[in-house]
C-alpha positions as CSV (number, residue, x, y, z in Angstrom):
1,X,0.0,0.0,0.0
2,X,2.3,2.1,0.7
3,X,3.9,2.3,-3.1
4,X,0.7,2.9,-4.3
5,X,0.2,6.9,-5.6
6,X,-2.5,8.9,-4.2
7,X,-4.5,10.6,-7.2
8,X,-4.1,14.2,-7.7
9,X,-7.3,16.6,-6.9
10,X,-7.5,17.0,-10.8
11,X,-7.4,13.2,-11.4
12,X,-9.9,12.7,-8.1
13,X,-12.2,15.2,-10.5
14,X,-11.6,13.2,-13.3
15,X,-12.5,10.2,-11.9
16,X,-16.3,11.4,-10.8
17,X,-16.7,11.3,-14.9
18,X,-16.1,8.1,-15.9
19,X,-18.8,5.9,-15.8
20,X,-19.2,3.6,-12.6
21,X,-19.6,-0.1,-14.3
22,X,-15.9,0.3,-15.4
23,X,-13.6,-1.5,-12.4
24,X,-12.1,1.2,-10.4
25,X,-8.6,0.2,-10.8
26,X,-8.9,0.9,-14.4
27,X,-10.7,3.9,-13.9
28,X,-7.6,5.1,-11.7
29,X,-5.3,4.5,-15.0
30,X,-7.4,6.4,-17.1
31,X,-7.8,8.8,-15.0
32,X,-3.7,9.1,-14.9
33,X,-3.9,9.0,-18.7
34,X,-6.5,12.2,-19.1
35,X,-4.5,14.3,-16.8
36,X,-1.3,13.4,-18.2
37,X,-3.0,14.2,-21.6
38,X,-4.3,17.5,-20.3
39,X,-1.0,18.5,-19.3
40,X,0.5,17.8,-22.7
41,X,-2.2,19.9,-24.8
42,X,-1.9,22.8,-21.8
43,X,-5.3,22.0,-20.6
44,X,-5.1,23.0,-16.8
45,X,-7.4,23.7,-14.0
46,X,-5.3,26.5,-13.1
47,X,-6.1,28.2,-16.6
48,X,-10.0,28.0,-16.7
49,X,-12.2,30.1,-15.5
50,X,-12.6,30.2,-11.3
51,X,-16.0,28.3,-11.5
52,X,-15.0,25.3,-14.0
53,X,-16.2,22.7,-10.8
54,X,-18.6,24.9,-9.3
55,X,-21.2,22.2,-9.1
56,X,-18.4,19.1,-8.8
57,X,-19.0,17.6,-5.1
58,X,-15.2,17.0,-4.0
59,X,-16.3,15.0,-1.1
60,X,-18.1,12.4,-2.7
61,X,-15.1,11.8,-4.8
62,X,-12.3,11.6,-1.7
63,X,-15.0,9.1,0.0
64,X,-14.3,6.6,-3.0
65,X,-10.7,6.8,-3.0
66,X,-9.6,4.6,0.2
67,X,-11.8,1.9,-1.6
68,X,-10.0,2.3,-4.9
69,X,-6.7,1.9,-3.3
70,X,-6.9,-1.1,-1.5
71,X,-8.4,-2.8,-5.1
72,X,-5.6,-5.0,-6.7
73,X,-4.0,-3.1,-9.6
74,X,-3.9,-5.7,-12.6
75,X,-1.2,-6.8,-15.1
76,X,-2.1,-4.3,-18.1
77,X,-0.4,-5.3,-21.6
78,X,1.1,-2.2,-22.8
79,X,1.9,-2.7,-26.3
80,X,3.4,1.1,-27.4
81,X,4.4,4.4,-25.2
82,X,1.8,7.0,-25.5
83,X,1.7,9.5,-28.7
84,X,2.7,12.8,-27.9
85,X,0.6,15.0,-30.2
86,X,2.9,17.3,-32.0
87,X,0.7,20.1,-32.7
88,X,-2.5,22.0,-30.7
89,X,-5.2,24.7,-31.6
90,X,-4.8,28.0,-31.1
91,X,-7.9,28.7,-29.0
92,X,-6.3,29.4,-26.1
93,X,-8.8,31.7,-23.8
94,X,-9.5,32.2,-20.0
95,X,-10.6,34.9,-17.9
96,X,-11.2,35.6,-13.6
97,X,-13.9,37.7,-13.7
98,X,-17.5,36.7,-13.5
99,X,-19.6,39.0,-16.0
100,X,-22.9,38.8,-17.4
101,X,-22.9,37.6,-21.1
102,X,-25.2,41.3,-21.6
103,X,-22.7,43.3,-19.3
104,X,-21.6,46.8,-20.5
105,X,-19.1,45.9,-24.0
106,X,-19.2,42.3,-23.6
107,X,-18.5,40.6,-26.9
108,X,-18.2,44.1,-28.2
109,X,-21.4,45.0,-28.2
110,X,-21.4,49.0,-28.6
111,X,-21.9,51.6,-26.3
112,X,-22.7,55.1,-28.4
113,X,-23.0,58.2,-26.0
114,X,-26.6,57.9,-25.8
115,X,-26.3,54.7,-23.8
116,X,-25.4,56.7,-21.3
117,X,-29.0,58.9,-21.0
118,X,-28.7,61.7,-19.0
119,X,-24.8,61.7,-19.0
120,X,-24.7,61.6,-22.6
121,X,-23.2,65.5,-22.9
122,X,-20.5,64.2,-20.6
123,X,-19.5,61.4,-22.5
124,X,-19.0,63.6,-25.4
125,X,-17.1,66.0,-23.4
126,X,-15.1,63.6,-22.4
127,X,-14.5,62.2,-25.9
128,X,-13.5,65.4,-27.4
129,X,-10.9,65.4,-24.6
130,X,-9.9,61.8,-24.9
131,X,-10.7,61.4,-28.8
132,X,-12.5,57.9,-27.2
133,X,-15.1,57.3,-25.0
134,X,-13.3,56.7,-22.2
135,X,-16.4,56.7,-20.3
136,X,-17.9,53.4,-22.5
137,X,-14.3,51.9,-21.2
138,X,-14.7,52.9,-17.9
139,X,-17.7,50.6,-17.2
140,X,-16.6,47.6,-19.6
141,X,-14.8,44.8,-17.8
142,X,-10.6,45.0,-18.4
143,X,-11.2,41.2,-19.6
144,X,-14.2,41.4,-21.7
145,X,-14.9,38.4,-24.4
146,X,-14.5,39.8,-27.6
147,X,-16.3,38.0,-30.9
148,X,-14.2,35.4,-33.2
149,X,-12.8,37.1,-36.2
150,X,-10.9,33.9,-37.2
151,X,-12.1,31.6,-40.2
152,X,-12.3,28.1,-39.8
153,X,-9.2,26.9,-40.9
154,X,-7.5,29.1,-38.4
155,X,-9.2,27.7,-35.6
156,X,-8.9,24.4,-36.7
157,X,-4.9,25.1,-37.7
158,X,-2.9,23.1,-35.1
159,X,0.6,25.1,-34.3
160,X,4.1,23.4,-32.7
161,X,3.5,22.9,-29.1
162,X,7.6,24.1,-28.6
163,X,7.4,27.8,-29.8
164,X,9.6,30.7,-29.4
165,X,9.0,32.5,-25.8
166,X,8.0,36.0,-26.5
167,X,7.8,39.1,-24.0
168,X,5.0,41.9,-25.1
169,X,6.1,45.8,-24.8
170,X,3.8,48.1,-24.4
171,X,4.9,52.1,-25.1
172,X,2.6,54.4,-23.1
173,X,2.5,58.0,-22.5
174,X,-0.8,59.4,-20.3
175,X,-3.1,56.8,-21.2
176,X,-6.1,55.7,-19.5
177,X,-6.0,52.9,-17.1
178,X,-8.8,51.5,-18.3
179,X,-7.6,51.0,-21.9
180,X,-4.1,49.9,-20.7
181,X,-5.0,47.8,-17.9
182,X,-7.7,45.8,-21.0
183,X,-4.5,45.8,-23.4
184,X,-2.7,44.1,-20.7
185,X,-5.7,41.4,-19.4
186,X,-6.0,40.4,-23.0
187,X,-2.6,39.4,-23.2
188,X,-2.9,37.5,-20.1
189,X,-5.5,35.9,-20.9
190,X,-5.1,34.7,-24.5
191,X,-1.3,33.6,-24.5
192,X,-0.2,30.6,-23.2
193,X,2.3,31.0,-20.4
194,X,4.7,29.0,-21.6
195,X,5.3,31.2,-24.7
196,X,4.5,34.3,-23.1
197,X,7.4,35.0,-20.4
198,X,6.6,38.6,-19.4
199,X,4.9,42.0,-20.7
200,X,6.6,44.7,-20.3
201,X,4.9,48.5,-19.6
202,X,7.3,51.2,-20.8
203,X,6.4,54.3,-18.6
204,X,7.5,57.7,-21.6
205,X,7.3,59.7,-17.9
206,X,3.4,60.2,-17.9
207,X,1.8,63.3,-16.5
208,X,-1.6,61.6,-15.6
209,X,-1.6,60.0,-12.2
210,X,-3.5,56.9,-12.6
211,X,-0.4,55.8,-14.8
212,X,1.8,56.5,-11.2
213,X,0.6,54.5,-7.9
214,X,-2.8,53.2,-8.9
215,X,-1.1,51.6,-12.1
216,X,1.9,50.0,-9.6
217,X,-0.6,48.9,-7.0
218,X,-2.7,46.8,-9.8
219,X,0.0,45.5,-11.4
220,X,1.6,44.1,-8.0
221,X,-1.6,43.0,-6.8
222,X,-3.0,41.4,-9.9
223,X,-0.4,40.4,-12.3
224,X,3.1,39.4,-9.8
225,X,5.6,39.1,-11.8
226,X,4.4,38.6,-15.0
227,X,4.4,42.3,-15.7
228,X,7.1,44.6,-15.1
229,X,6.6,48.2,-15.3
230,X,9.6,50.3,-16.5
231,X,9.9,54.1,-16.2
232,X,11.3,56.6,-18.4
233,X,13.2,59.4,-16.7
234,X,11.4,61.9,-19.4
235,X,9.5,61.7,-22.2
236,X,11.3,61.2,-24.9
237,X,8.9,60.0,-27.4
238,X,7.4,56.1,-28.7
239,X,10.5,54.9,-30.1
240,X,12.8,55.3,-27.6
241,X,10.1,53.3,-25.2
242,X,10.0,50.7,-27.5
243,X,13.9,50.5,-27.6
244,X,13.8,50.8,-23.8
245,X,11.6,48.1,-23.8
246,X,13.2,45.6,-26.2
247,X,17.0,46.1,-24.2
248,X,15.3,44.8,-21.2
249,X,13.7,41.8,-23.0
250,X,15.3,38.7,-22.5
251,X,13.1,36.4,-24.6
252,X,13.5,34.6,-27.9
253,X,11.0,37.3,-29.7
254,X,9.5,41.0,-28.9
255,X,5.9,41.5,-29.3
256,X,5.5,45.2,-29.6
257,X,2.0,46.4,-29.1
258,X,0.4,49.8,-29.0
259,X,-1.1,50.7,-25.2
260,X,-5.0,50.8,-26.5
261,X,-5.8,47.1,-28.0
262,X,-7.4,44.0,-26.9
263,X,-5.8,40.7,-28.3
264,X,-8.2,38.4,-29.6
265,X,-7.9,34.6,-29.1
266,X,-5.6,32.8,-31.0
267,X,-3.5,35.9,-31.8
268,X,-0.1,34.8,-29.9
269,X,0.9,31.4,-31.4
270,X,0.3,32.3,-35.8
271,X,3.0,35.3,-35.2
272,X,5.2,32.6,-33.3
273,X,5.1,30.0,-35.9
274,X,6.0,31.9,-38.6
275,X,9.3,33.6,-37.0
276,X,10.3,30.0,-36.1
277,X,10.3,29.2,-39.7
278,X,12.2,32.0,-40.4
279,X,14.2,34.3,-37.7
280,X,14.5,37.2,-40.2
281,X,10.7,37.4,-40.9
282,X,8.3,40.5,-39.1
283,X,5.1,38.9,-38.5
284,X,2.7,41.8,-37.6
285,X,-1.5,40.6,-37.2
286,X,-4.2,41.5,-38.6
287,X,-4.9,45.3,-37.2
288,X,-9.1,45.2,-36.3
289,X,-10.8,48.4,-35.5
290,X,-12.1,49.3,-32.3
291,X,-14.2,52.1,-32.7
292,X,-13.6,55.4,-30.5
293,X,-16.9,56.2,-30.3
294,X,-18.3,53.4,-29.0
295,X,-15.5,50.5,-28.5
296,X,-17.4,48.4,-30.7
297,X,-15.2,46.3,-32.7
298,X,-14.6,45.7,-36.3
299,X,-13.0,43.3,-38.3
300,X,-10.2,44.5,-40.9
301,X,-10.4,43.0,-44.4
302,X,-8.0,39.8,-44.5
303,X,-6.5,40.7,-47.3
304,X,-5.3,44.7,-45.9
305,X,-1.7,45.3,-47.4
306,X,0.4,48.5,-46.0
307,X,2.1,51.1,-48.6
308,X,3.5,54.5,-48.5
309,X,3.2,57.8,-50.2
310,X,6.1,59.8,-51.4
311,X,5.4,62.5,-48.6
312,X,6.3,59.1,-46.5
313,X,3.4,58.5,-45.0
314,X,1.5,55.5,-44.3
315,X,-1.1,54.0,-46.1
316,X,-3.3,51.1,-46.4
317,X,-3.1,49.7,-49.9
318,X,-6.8,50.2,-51.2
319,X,-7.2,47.6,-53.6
320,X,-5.8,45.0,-51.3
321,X,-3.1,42.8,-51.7
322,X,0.0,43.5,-54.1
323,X,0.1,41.8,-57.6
324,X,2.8,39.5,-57.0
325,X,1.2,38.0,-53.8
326,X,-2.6,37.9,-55.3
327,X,-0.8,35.4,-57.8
328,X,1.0,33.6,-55.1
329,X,-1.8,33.6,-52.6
330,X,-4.7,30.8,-52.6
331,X,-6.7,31.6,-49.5
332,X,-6.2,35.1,-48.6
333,X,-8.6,34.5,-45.0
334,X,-5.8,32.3,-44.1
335,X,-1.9,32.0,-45.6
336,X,-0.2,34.7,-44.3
337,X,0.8,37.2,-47.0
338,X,4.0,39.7,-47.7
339,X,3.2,43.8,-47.2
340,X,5.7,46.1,-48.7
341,X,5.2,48.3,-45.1
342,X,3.6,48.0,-42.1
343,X,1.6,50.3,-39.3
344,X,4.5,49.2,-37.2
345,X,2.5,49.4,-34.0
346,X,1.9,45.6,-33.7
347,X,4.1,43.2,-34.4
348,X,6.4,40.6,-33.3
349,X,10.1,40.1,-34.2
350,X,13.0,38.0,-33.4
351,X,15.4,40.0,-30.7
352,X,18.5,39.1,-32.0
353,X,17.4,39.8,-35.7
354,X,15.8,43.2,-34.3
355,X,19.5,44.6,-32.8
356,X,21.1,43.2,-35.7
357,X,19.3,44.6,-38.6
358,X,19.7,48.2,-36.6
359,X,16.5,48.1,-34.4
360,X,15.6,52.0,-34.4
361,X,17.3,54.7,-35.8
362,X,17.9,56.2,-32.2
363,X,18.2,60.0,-33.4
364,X,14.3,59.4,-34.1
365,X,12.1,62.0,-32.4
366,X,8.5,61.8,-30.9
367,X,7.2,59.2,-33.6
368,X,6.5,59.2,-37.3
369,X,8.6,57.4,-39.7
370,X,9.8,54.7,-37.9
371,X,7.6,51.8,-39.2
372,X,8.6,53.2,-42.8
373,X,11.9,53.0,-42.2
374,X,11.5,49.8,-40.7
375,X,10.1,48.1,-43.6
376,X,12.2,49.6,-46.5
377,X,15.2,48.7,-44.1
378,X,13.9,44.9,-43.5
379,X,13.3,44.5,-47.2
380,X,16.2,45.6,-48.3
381,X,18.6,43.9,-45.8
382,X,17.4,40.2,-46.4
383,X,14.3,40.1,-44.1
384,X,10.8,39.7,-45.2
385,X,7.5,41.6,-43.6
386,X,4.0,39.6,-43.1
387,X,0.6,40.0,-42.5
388,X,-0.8,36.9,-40.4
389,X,-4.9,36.3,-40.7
390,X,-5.3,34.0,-38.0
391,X,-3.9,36.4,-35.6
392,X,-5.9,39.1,-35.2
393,X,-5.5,42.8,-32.5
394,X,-8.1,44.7,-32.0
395,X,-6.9,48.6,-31.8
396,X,-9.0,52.1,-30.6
397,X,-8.6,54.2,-33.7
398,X,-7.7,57.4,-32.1
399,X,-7.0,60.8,-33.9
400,X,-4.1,61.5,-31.4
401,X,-2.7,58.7,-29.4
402,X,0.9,59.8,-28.5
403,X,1.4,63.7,-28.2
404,X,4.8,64.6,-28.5
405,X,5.8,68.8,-29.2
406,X,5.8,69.7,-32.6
407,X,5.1,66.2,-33.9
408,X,4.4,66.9,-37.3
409,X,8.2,68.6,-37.3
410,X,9.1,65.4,-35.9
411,X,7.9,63.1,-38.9
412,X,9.5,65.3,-41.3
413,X,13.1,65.1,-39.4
414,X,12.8,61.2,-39.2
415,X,11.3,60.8,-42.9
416,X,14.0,62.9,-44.6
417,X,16.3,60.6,-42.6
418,X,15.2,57.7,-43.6
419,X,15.0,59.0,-47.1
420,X,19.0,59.7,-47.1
421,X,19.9,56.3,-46.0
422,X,17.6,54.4,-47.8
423,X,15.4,55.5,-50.8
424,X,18.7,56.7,-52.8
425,X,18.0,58.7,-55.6
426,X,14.3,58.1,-55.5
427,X,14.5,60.8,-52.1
428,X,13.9,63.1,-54.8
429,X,10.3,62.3,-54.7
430,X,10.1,62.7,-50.9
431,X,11.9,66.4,-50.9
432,X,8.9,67.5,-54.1
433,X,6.5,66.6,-51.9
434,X,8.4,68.0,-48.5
435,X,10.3,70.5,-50.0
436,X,11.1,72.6,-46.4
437,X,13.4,69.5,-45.5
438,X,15.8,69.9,-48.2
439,X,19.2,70.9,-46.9
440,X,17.3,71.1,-43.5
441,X,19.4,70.2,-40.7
442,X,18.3,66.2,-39.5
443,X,21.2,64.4,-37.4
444,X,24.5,62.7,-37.6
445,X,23.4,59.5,-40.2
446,X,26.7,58.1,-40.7
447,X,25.6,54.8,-37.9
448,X,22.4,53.9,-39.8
449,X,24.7,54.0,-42.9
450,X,26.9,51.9,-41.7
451,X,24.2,49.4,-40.9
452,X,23.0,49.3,-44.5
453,X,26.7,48.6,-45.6
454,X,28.1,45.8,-42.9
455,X,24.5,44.4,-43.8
456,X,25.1,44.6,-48.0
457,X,21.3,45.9,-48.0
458,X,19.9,46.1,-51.4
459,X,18.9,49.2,-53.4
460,X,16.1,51.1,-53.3
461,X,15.3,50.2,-56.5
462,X,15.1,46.6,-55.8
463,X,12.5,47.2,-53.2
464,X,10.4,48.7,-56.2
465,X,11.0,46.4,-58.3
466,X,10.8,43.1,-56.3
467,X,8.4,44.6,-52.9
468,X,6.3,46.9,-54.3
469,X,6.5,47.0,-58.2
470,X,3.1,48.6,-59.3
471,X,4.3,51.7,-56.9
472,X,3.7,54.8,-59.2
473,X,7.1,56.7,-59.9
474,X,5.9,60.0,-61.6
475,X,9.1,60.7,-63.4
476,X,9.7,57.6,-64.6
477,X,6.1,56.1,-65.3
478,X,4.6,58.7,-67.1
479,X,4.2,60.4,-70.8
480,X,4.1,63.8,-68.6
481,X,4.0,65.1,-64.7
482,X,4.2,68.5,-63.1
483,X,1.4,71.2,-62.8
484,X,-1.6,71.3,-65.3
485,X,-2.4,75.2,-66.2
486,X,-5.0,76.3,-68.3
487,X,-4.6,78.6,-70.9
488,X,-7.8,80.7,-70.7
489,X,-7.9,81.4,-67.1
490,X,-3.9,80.4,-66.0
491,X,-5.1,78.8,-63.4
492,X,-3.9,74.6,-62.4
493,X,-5.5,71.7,-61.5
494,X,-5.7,71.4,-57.7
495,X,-6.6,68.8,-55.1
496,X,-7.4,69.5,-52.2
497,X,-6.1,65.8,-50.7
498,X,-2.4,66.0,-50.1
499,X,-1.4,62.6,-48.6
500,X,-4.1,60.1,-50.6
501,X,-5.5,58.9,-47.9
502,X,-8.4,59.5,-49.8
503,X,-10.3,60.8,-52.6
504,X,-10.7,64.7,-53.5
505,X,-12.2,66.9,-55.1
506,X,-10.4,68.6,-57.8
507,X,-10.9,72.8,-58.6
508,X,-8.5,75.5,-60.5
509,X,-6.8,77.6,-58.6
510,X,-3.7,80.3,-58.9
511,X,-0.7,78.2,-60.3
512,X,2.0,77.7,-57.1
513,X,5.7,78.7,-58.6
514,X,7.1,79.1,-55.5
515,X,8.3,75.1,-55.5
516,X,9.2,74.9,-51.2
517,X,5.7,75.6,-50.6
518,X,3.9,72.3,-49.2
519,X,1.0,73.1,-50.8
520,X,3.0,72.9,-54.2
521,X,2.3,69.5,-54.2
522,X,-1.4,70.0,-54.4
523,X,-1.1,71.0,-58.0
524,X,1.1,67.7,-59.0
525,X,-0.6,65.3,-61.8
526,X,0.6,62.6,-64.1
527,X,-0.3,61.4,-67.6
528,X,0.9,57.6,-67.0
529,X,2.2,55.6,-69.7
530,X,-1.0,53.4,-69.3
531,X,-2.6,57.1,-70.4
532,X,-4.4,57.7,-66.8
533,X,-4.7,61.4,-65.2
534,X,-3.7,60.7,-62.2
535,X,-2.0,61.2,-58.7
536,X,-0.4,58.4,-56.9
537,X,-2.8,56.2,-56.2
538,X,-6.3,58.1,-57.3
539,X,-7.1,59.0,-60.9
540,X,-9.6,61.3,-62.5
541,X,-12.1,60.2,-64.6
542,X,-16.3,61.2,-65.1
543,X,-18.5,60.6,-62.6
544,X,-20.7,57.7,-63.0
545,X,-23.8,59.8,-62.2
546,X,-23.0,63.1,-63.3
547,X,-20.7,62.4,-66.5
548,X,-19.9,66.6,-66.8
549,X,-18.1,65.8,-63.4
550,X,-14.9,65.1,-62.3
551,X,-14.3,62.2,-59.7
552,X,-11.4,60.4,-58.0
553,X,-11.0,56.7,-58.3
554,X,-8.4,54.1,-57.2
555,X,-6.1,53.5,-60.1
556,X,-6.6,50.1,-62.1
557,X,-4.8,50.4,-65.9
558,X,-7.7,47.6,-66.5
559,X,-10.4,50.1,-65.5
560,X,-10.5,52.0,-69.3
561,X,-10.5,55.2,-66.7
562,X,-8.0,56.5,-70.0
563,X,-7.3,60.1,-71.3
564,X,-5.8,61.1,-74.8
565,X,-3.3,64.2,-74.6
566,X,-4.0,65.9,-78.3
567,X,-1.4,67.4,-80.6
568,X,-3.9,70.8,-79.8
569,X,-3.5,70.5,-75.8
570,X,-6.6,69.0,-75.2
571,X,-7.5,66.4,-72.4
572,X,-9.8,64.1,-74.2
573,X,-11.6,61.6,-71.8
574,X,-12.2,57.9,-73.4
575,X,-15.2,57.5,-71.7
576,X,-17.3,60.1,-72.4
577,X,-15.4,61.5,-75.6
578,X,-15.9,65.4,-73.5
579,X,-12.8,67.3,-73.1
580,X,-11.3,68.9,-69.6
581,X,-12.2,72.6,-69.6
582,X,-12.0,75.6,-67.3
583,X,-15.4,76.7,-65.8
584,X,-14.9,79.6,-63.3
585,X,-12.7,78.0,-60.4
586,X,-14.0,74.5,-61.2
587,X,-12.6,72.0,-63.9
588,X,-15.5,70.0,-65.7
589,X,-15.8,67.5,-68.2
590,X,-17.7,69.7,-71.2
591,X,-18.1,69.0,-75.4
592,X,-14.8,69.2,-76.9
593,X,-13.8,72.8,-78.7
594,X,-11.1,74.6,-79.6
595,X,-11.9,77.3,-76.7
596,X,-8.9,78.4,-74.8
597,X,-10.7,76.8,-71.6
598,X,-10.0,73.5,-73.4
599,X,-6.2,73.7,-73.6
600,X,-3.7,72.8,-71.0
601,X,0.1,72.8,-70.8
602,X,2.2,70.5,-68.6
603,X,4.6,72.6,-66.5
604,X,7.4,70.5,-65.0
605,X,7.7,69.0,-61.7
606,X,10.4,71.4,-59.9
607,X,13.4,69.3,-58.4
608,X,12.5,66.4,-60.6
C-alpha cells in the first residue's frame, strides 16, 4: 500500500466522470492518462475560469478513493508508449472575472454616448478630450470576451506545441487605465504562459496620475511578476520606449504592441510559428478596428496590405493585396501574405534579428517614420515583412494617441532621414512633396549607414521592383507630370487631398511657382504611360452619375478610366469622348472645342 500513488485533486475530478460499471482500478489509470493528456495539450485547471467545478461535489469523490486503493492493480499489456501529439489549436482563452454575457461591452457590443441617457453631454465631453469614449471603457470589464474574427481553418490550424518565448512591450505616454490595464488582461488571458514570459509597460514619464501609484498597486496586486513596469526618466517619445523596452527583454522574440488594444484569441501562437520558420521574418497581425466612439469592434479586411506615399506617410493599400502576392496567394482568410510596409505598431520580431538589422534609428524624435523606415530597411537587408490572418489585434482608432511637441516637425526630421539612408535617388520624390526638409538640418546618419553597408542591403530600387513594383514613380512612369495650367484662365488643377489617404475633389486655382511651398504638391498630376490622369494612387475620370463631373477613383490600368493628350493640348476623356475645360474656379468635363478653356500645358515638376 504504501507504493501505491495517491490521485491528484485534478485526477480525483476526473475520476467522478467516468462511468461507474468500469472496475475502479482501471478507472484510476485512465484517470492518470486524461491528466497526463491535459497537461501535454496545456489544458489545466489553473487556466480555466474560477467556477470550471462549481457544481463538482469533492467529497463524494475523496469518499471513494480509500476503496480504490486497497483494489488489486492488474497486469495491463502495454503494447506502445503513449503519442505525444505534436501540434495543438490555437484557441487558447481564460478569464477571472465573473460577467454577465449582456454586461456593459461584452462581446463588443457598442456603447454610443446615448447609452449613457442623462450623461450623454458628458461622455461627449469627455470624448473630445480623450478622442474615445473613455467613459464606455470605464464601465466595460478589463477582460471582456470579444467575438471570433478567425475563419475556420485558423481555428482548426494546429501550431508546434515548442514555440519561441515572447515578452509583449507596451509604449505608453498618459493613457487611461482602463484601456491599458484591458490591453494588458488580453494578453494575459489569450497567450499561453509557456510562450508568453513577461509583458513589459514602458512608462515615456506620464503626466496623468492613474499611470503613477494606482497603475503600480494593480499591477503588484494582480499580475506578480508577469508584468514589469519600466519608467522613463522623461518623455522622450514612442521609439525610444519601444527600444527601452526591447533592451530589457530577455526572450527569444518582442511582441510590440500599442497601449489601447485588446488581443483576440488565438492571436499569440500564428505570429510565433512563422518567426520559427524563419528568424529574419516581421510577422505583424491583422490590425481590427475598435471604434472610438463606442468601442465596438470591427474586423479588418484579411486581405489589408500597408504602402506608402512619397510624402512618406502610411497607407493602407486600397485595392488590397500587391500583384505578385494575389498570384501567389490561394486563400487570402488564411496564408499569411507579404506587405511592402507595415503600421508598425503591432508586431512581433526576433530580438537578436531586431538589434542586428539596426533596431531604431535612435536620433528618431517623438514618432512618425519609424515603421517606414523599418520596412524599407527589413526588405532591403534580407528580411521579409507579413501579414498573419489567423492572428488578429483589435486597436482604438484614435486621432491623437501619442502627443509629443511639434510632432508633425518630428515626422519630417525622421522621414528625410530615412529618405538619405535608404530610398537613394528616389529621395527626390520625398523632398517634391516635403520640400522645407531639403538641406534642412536632421542628425548625424553616418551609424544607420553603416548598418546598410556591414548588412550589404539592397537598393532602393530593388525594393520597387521586387516589394512593391506597381508603386507609381511619376518621373519615370509617365508620358508627362508637373502642374496642369489652363490657358484661358492660367489657373492649375488642384486637389485638395495631399497625402491620398483619400479621394478629393479637384478645382482650379492660382498656379504655385514658389516650388518649397507644401501646398505645391497640391497641384502635382501625371499622364501615366498606361494614359491615366492621375496622382499616386487616385485618378480622374467622369462621374458615374454626373458624366460633366470630375471624380477620384483608385487606379486600375484595366479600369478604361483613360485620357488622350492631343497634338492641340486638349485632355480628351475615353469614356465620355468630352474634353477637360475651365469653368470659373472649377474643372468639368464639357463637349470638346477649340476654346482656350479646353487647352492645358504640362509645366514640369520642380526638383525632378
Amino acid at each position: 500500500m504504501k507504493n501505491r500513488k495517491i490521485p491528484s485533486a485534478q485526477e480525483r475530478r476526473t475520476l467522478a466522470i467516468i462511468p461507474r460499471r468500469i472496475p475502479k482500478t482501471l478507472a484510476v489509470v485512465i484517470a492518470t492518462v486524461i491528466v497526463g493528456g491535459s497537461a501535454l495539450l496545456g489544458i489545466r485547471a489553473s487556466q480555466r475560469p474560477q467556477t470550471q467545478f462549481a457544481d463538482h461535489n469533492d467529497d463524494a469523490v475523496n469518499n471513494q478513493i480509500p476503496e480504490i486503493l486497497n483494489l488489486p492493480v492488474p497486469n495491463l499489456a502495454v503494447s506502445s508508449p503513449a503519442v505525444v501529439p505534436v501540434g495543438r489549436t490555437a484557441n487558447y482563452e481564460t478569464r477571472s472575472d465573473i460577467v454577465p454575457e449582456n454586461g456593459p461591452g461584452e462581446l463588443a457590443v457598442a456603447m454610443p454616448f446615448l447609452s449613457f441617457k442623462n450623461k450623454a453631454m458628458e461622455a461627449e465631453a469627455v470624448f473630445k478630450k480623450e478622442t474615445f469614449n473613455l467613459m464606455a471603457s470605464d464601465l466595460i470589464s478589463l477582460q471582456r470576451k470579444l467575438p471570433e474574427q478567425r475563419g475556420a481553418k485558423c481555428r482548426d490550424e494546429k501550431y508546434d506545441v515548442s514555440l519561441p518565448t515572447a515578452t509583449v512591450i507596451i509604449a505608453f505616454y498618459n493613457e487611461p487605465l482602463s484601456t491599458l490595464l484591458r490591453t494588458v488582461w488580453s494578453v494575459i488571458n489569450r497567450s499561453r504562459p509557456e510562450h508568453l514570459l513577461e509583458v513589459l509597460l514602458v512608462d515615456d514619464a506620464s503626466e496623468r496620475e492613474e499611470n503613477k501609484a494606482d497603475l503600480d498597486n494593480y499591477v503588484s496586486s494582480h499580475f506578480g511578476t508577469r508584468v514589469r513596469i519600466l519608467r522613463q526618466p522623461a518623455h522622450k517619445g514612442l521609439i525610444q520606449g519601444k527600444l527601452a523596452g526591447a533592451r530589457n527583454a530577455t526572450t527569444e522574440v518582442l511582441v510590440f504592441l500599442d497601449s489601447h488594444c485588446e488581443v483576440n484569441v488565438g492571436w499569440l501562437e500564428p505570429l510565433l510559428a512563422r518567426i520559427k520558420t524563419n528568424r529574419k521574418l516581421v510577422a505583424c497581425p491583422m490590425v481590427d478596428t475598435i471604434r472610438a466612439e463606442d468601442m465596438s469592434y470591427t474586423p479588418s479586411a484579411n486581405w489589408a496590405t500597408g504602402l506608402f506615399t512619397w510624402s512618406l506617410y502610411y497607407k493602407w493599400g486600397p485595392v488590397g493585396l500587391t500583384a505578385a502576392e494575389k498570384k501567389r496567394i490561394g486563400d487570402a482568410d488564411f496564408e499569411p501574405h507579404k506587405t511592402p510596409t507595415f503600421p508598425g505598431g503591432l508586431f512581433a520580431m526576433d530580438r537578436k534579428w531586431f538589434f542586428e538589422v539596426g533596431s531604431y534609428d535612435e536620433q528618431m524624435e517623438g514618432w512618425g517614420g519609424e515603421n517606414l523606415e523599418m520596412s524599407f530597411r527589413v526588405w532591403m537587408c534580407g528580411g521579409v515583412l507579413e501579414f498573419i490572418p489567423c492572428s488578429r489585434v483589435g486597436h482604438i482608432s484614435r486621432t491623437h494617441t501619442y502627443n509629443f511637441a511639434d510632432e508633425d516637425r518630428n515626422h519630417q526630421v525622421n522621414s528625410a532621414r530615412l529618405a538619405e539612408v535608404w530610398m537613394d535617388d528616389y529621395k527626390r520624390h520625398f523632398y517634391v512633396a516635403r520640400p522645407a526638409m531639403k538641406g534642412a538640418p536632421i542628425g548625424n546618419l553616418s551609424s544607420r549607414v553603416a548598418i546598410r553597408e556591414n548588412l550589404h542591403c539592397k537598393s532602393f530600387k530593388w525594393f520597387l521592383e521586387n516589394v512593391f513594383a506597381e508603386k507609381f514613380v511619376p518621373d519615370e512612369h509617365s508620358k508627362k507630370n508637373g502642374q496642369i495650367r489652363n490657358n484661358g484662365t492660367h489657373y492649375c488643377l488642384h486637389t485638395n487631398t495631399p497625402d491620398e489617404h483619400s479621394g478629393s475633389e479637384f478645382s482650379i486655382k492660382p498656379c504655385i511657382t514658389d516650388s518649397k511651398r507644401r501646398d505645391y504638391l497640391l497641384q502635382l498630376f501625371s499622364l501615366s504611360v498606361d494614359d491615366e490622369l492621375r496622382r499616386e494612387e487616385w485618378c480622374l475620370d467622369a462621374d458615374s452619375r454626373v458624366p460633366t463631373k470630375l471624380n477620384p477613383y483608385v487606379c486600375d490600368v484595366n479600369s478604361h478610366r483613360h485620357w488622350t493628350y492631343t497634338t492641340n493640348l486638349q485632355l480628351r476623356n475615353s469614356q465620355t469622348g468630352k474634353c477637360l475645360g475651365a469653368r470659373g474656379d472649377q474643372a468639368d468635363l464639357q463637349p470638346c472645342s477649340d476654346g482656350p478653356n479646353q487647352k492645358w500645358e504640362f509645366l514640369p515638376t520642380q526638383g525632378l
